[in-house]
N, C-alpha and C positions, 0 to 999 in steps of 0.2 A: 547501842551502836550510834545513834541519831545523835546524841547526848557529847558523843566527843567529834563525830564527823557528818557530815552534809553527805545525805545521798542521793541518788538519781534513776528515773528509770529507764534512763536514756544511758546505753554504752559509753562512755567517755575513753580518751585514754588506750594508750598501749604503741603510738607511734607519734611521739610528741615533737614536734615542731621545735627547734634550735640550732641559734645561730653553732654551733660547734657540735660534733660527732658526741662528744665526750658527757654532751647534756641532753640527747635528743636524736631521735633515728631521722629525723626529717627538716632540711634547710628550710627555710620561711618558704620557700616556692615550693615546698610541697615534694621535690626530689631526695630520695631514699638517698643518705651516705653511703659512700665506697669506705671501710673501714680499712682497706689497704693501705690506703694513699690520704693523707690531708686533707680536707677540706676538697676530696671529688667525689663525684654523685655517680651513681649508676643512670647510664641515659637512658632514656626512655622510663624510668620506671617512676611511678609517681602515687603520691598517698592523697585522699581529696575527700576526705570524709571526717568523723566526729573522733575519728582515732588522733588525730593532730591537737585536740584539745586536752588537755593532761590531766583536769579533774572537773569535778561538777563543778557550775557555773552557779548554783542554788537558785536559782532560775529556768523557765522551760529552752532547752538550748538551739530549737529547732534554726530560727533565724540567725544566728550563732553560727550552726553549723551549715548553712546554706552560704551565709556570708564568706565562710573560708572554703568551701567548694569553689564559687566564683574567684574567689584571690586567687584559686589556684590552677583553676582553668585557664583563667588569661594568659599566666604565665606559660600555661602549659602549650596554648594557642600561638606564641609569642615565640618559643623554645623550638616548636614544629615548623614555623615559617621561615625562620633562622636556617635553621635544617635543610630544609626543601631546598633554600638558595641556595646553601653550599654546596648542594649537591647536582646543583644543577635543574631538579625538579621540579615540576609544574602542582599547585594548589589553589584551591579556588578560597577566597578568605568566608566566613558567614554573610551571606548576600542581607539581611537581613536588615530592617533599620538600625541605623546606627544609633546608640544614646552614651551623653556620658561617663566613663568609668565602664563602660559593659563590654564584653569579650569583642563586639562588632567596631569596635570604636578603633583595635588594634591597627596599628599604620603599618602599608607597606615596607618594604627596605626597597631602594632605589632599582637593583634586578627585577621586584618583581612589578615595579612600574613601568617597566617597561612594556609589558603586555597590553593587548587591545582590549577594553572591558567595554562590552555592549551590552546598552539596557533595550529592552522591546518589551511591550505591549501588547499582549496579540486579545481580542473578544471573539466570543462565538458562542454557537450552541452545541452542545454535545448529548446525543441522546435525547434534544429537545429539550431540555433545560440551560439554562445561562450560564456560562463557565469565563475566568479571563484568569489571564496567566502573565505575572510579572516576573518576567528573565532576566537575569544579569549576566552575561558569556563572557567568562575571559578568554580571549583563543591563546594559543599557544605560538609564541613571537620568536622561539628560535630557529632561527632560517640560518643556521650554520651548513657547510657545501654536504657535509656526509649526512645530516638530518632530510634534506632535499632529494638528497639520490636514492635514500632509502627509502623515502615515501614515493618517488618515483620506480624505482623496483618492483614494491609491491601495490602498484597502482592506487595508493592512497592521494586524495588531496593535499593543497598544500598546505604546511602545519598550520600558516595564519586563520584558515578555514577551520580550522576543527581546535576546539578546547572544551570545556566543561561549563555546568550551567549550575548556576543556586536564582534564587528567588521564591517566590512562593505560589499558588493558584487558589484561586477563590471559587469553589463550588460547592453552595449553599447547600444543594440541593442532595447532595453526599453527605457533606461535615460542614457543621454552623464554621469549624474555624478554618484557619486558613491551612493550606495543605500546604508545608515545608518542602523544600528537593532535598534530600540528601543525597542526592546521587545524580548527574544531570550531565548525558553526553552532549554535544552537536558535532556533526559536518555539514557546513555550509555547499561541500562539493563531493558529494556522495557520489560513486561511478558503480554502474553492473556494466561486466563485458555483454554480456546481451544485449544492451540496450547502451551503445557506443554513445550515441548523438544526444542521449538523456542527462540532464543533471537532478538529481536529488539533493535535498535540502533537508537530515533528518535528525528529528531530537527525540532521545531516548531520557525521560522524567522517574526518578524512583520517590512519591510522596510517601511523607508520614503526618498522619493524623492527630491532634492531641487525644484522641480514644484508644488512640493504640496502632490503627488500622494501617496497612501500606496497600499503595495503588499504585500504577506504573500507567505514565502517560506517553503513549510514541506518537508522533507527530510526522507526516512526509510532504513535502513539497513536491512538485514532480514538474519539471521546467523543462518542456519538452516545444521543439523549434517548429512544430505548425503553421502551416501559412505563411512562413517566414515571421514566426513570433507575434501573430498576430492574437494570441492569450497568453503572450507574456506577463503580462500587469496581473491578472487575475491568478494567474501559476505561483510568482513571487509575493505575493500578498494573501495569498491561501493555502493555511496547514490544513491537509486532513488525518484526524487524530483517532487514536480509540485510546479509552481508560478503563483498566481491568484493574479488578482487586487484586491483591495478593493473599491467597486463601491456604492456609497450614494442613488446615483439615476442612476438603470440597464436602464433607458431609455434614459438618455442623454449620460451616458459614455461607451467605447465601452467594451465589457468583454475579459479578457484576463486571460484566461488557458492552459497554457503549459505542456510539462512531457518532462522528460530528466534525463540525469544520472552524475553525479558528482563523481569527484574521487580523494583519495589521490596517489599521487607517494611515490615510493620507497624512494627517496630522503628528500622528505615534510615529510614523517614519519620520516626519522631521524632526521631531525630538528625538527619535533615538540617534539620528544622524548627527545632531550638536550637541548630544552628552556624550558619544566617545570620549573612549579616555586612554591615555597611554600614549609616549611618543611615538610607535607603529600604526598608527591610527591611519593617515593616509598610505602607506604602505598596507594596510587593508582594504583601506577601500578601492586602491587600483587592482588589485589580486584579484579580489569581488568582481567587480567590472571585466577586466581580461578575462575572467570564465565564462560572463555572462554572454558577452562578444563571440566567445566563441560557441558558447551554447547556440546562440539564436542568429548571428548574424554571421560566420567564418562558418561555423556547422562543422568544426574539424570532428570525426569520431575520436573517444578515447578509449583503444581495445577495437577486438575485433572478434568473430569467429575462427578465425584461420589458429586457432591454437587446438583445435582437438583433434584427436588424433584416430582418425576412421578405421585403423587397426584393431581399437578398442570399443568399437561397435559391430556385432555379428548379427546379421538383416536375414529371416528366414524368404525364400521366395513367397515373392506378392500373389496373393491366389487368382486365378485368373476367371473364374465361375464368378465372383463378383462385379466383371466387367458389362454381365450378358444383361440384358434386360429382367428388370422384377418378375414381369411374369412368367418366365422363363425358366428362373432362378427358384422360383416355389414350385411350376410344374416339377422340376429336375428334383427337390428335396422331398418330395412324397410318391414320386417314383421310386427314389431309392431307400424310403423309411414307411413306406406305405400310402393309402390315401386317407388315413385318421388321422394322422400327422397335423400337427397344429404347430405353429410356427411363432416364436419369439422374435419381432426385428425391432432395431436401436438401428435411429435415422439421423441424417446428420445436414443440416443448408440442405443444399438442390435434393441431395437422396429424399429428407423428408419431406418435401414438395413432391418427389416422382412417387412414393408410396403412398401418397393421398390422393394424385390421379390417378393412379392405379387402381386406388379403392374405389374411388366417388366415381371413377368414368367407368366402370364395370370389369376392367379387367382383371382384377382380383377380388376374390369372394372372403368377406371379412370372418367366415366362417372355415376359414384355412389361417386364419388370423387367430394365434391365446393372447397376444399383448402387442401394443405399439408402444414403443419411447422414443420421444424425437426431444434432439437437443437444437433450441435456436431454429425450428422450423414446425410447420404445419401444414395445413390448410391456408393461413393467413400468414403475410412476407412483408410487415415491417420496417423499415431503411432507418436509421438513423438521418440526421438533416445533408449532414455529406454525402451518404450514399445515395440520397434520393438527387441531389445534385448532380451526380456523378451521372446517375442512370438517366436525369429528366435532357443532359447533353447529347448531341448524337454521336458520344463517344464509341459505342459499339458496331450502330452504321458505316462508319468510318472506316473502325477495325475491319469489319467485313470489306469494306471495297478493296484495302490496303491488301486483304490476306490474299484477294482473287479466289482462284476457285479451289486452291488449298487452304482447307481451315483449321490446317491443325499448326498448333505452335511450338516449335522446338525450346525446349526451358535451359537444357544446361546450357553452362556459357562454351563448353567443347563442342558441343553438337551445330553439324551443318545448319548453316541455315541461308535462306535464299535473301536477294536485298530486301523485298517485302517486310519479311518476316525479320528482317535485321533493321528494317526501320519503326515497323510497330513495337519492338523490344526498345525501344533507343526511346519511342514517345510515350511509354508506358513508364521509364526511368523519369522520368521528369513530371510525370501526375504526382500535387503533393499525397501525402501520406499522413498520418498523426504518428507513423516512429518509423522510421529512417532505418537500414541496416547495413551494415558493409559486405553480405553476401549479396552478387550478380543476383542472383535465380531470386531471389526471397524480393531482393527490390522490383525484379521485373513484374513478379505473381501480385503484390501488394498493389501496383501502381495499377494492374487491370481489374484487379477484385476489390480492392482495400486493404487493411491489413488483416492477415486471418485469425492472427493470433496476437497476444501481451508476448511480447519477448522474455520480460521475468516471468515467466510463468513455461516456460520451456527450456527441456535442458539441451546441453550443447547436444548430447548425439542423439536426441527428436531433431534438432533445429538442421543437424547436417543429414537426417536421411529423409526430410522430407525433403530439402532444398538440391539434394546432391546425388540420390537415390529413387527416391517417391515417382515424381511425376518427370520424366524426360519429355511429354509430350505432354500439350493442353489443349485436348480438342474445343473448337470456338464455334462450333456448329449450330451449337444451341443456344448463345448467347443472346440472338433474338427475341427467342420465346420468353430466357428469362428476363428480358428486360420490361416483358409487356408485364409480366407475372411480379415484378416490382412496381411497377407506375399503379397497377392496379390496387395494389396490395391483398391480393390475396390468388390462387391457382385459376387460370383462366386459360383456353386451349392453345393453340398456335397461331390464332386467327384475332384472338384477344377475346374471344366470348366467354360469358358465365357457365359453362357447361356443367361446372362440378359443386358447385356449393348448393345448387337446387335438390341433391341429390343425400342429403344426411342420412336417409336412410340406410347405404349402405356401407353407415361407420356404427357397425353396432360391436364394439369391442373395447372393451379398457384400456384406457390411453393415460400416458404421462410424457410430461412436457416440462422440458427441466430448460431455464433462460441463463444467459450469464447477467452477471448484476452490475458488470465493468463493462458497460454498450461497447461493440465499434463497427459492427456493420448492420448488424438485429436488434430491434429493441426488446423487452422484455413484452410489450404489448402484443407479439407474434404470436405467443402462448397464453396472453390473459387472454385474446379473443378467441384462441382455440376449445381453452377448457370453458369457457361461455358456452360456445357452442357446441361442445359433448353435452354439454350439463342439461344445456336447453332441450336438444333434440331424444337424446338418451339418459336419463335422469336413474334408470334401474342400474347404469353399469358403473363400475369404480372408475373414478378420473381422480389426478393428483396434477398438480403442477407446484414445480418448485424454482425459484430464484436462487442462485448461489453463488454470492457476494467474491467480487475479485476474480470472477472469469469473463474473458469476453467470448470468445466465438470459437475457433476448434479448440481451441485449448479447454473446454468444459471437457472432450474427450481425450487429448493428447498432453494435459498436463500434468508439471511433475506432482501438484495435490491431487491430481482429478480422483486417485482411487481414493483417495479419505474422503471428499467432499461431492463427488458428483457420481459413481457407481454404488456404490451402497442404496442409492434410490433406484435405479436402475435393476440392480439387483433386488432388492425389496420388491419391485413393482412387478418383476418374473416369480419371485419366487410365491407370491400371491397367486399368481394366475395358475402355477402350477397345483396349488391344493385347492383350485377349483375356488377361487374366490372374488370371483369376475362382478360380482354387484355389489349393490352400495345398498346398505340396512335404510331400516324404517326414519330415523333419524339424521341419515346421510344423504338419503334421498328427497327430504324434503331442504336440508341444506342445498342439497344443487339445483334446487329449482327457486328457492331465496337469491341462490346470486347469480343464477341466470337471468332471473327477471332482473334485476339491479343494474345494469349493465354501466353502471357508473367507471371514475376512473380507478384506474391500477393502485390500488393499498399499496405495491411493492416495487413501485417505480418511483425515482425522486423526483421534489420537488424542481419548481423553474429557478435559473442561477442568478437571481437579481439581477443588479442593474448594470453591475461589469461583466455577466453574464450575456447581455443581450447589446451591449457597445457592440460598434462596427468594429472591425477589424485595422479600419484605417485612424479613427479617433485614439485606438491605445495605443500604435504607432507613434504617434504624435506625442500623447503624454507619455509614453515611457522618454519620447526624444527630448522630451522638456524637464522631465525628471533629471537623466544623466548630464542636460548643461546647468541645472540647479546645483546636484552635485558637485561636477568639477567647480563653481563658479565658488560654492562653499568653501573646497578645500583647495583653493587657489592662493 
């Protein structure tokens, strides 16, 4: 056979490339003929392989056949952007470098020039390793009236804000090469109705690996009007990211979740600011700015709570045995279950501070105690740097003269209230806050305590039955004591003396102490120094303490993850005590006396926030003011 014909071990053949139907299933471009009709193609359908070659080449055909793949890609690339216009349709082109003759090289048509195409830079570390991410966004330029009302309807940003991302990320430390987007969202103006007065900044990355591998990078700004924006500079100039694999089968391959922070410099903004491209270009950049204006300086909310509908929340009555005193409360529970009765309590802020004087001052015997879990509270009471500001003011003193000799504060915005008590609500409205909300009662509560809760992290009918249901009245009675029991930082009596931490011996029971890891009124340091101090004084009994990442304060109990992420330990930690498993082995026991003596700092607290971390408040004022007449002066 060799003898009259050339063979090959390479398939050739069978959908041959020609100019006319009549010699060949396939036009030079690679589009199947319509044999109905002359000289038409079936759209969309396309041949790009070693079938378009008609017979062996007597040669290895490999680069041959790679070479008519590409011819035919281009066109195919070429054919689709055509498409997209006519139809109206948004495509992002291959972000990639461009080089002669190669698919990236393809030129827009005049439509789709019109779009804003932003390059950014962003560096950082993720996971503790070096990561940088080269973006190219084209947003999306049509601002026709019905595209506008639509995204206004459904509380979207504005189109200019939100388009699609390609470019590539470099992390070595994953894959030598570079990791490709195939897939790359942004909203520059990302809105939750919980969280009205917040803007998000968020990019969702689909990478692929030349090994094969897909990873998905999501990225969040969170540009929130503190201080009157006084970390504004640092909000807009800081992604915090996490990058997970994409795993087929979680059993064979290994899982990989990272977090890390990503940033633009000073510099990479002004290049990214003079490479815009597209004649919407300043028509973006004032879009950008009027949100930012209104984020941090107008503070208009976008959304509100007032859309849920309290119908669709049914509230069982508040127990009222929870109101009486602890001790009280466990006398009454082994009266009525006996006196062997051993008692599970989960303690919450001030409760797990009254359960530790309780214990340490003698009025409850830890021996009526099978388990303590306190979330965000102890023995030891922690402030964040605001709270302890808040506290080191004599804001509280104040409060008291203001209330006179009634100390309790009416919270709904229906409920009577005396001018006192309507003026302390009125200067309690105006204590900044780190989130803003459009509910009366929740702004009043935040402004005398802090904020209690992350607003994302609560659903609308938590957020109306505590605000609207929960608390009608705040008794203020004790706010004294707490504030000395703050300055101190740890349980000290009415008087401000040491009286209870002398006393460890009467904390002989298994404790767990669970922190949120998104601070706002409690550091995580309330519970490293607690479980120190089990460990150190009690080393035979089980202690745990856990961190869990993305909760701040009550919301470790009242949010919508809390049962996936913060009761399963709580539950774990009871359902131990119940099969009797209150100490800690040979091995564990000698662990907690290693890092009780170590008394170093918290493994699970972050690091300091460099150097725009610790700027005044008044210097980013300044430079953010120097930025926006940079800007304007640019695109002037």
């Amino acid at each position: 056979m060799s003898r009259y014909r050339s063979t090959s071990v390479h398939l050739l053949g069978g959908c041959n490339a020609s100019s006319d139907p009549s010699q060949g299933v396939c036009n030079p471009s690679g589009q199947v003929f319509d044999t109905k009709s002359h000289n038409s193609v079936h759209p969309g359908l396309y041949v790009c392989d070693a079938s378009l070659i008609p017979c062996s080449l007597g040669i290895n055909p490999c680069l041959s056949i790679a070479t008519v793949a590409e011819h035919v890609s281009r066109n195919l690339v070429s054919d689709v952007l055509k498409y997209k216009s006519d139809k109206g349709m948004i495509l992002v082109n291959n972000l990639g470098d461009a080089k002669p003759g190669s698919i990236t090289s393809v030129k827009l048509d005049s439509h789709l020039k019109s779009m804003v195409v932003v390059k950014e830079t962003m560096r950082g570390y993720v996971g503790g390793m070096p990561c940088t991410a080269y973006l190219k966004m084209q947003m999306n330029s049509r601002t026709r009236k019905e595209l506008d009302r639509k995204s206004r309807l459904h509380g979207l940003s504005h189109p200019l804000l939100r388009g699609q991302v390609g470019g590539y990320v470099l992390f070595n430390a994953v894959e030598t090469d570079k990791l490709h987007i195939v897939d790359g969202e942004v909203d520059l103006c990302e809105v939750d109705e919980r969280t009205p007065y917040t803007q998000y900044m968020h990019y969702t990355l689909l990478l692929a690996a030349s090994s094969g591998s897909r990873y998905i990078l999501q990225g969040k700004k969170v540009l929130n009007p503190y201080l009157f924006g006084s970390f504004a500079w640092s909000q807009t100039m800081t992604m915090n990211v996490t990058f997970n694999k994409v795993c087929i089968d979680s059993s064979k391959e290994d899982m990989l979740n990272l977090k890390g922070k990503l940033s633009i410099s000073m510099i990479e903004l002004l290049k990214c600011l003079v490479s815009l491209e597209g004649n919407m270009k300043r028509r973006f950049v004032g879009v950008l700015l009027q949100n930012l204006f209104r984020t941090y300086i107008s503070q208009v909310p976008r959304g509100n709570h007032r859309d849920f509908n309290p119908s669709e929340f049914h509230q069982k009555p508040y127990p009222e045995s929870i109101l009486h005193e602890i001790q009280t409360v466990i006398n009454k529970i082994r009266k009525l279950h006996g006196p062997l009765i051993k008692i599970h309590v989960v303690a919450h802020c001030a409760g797990g501070l009254a359960i530790h004087i309780a214990l340490m001052g003698g009025h409850v015997s830890a021996t009526h105690i099978a388990s303590l879990s306190c979330t965000n509270s102890s023995m030891f009471f922690k402030l964040t740097t605001s709270s302890k500001v808040k506290m080191w003011l004599p804001l509280i003193p104040m409060s008291m003269v203001i209330l006179g000799k009634n100390k309790i504060l009416p919270m709904f915005k229906t409920s009577k209230a005396s001018s006192r008590q309507r003026l302390l609500k009125s200067i309690a409205r105006l204590v900044p806050r780190y989130e803003r909300c459009t509910c009366d009662e929740c702004e009043v509560l935040s402004g005398i305590f802090g904020n209690p809760f992350w607003h994302d992290n609560i659903s609308p009918s938590m957020h109306y039955w505590l605000n609207k249901q929960n608390l009608p009245r705040l008794p203020m009675a004790g706010f004294p004591h707490l504030r000395k029991i703050c300055n101190a930082g740890f349980i000290v009596d009415s008087n401000g003396n040491n009286s209870y931490l002398i006393h460890p011996e009467r904390m002989a029971l298994p404790t767990l102490y669970i922190s949120g890891g998104r601070t706002f009124l409690v550091t995580p340091q309330t519970t490293f120094l607690a479980s120190n101090y089990m460990k150190l004084h009690h080393p035979d009994f089980r202690h745990e303490r856990v961190v869990v990442d993305g909760f701040g304060h009550s919301d470790l109990l009242i949010g919508e993850e809390s049962y996936k992420k913060v009761f399963p330990h709580i539950i774990s930690h009871i359902g131990l005590a119940e099969q009797g498993k209150n100490y800690a082995l040979g091995n564990e026991r000698r662990r907690h006396n290693t890092e009780a003596l170590a008394w170093g700092g918290d493994p699970l607290e972050e690091g300091n926030r460099g150097f725009w971390g610790c700027i005044s408040p008044l210097v980013t004022i300044w430079l953010l003011f120097l930025f926006l007449v940079m800007v304007v002066y640019i695109f002037h």
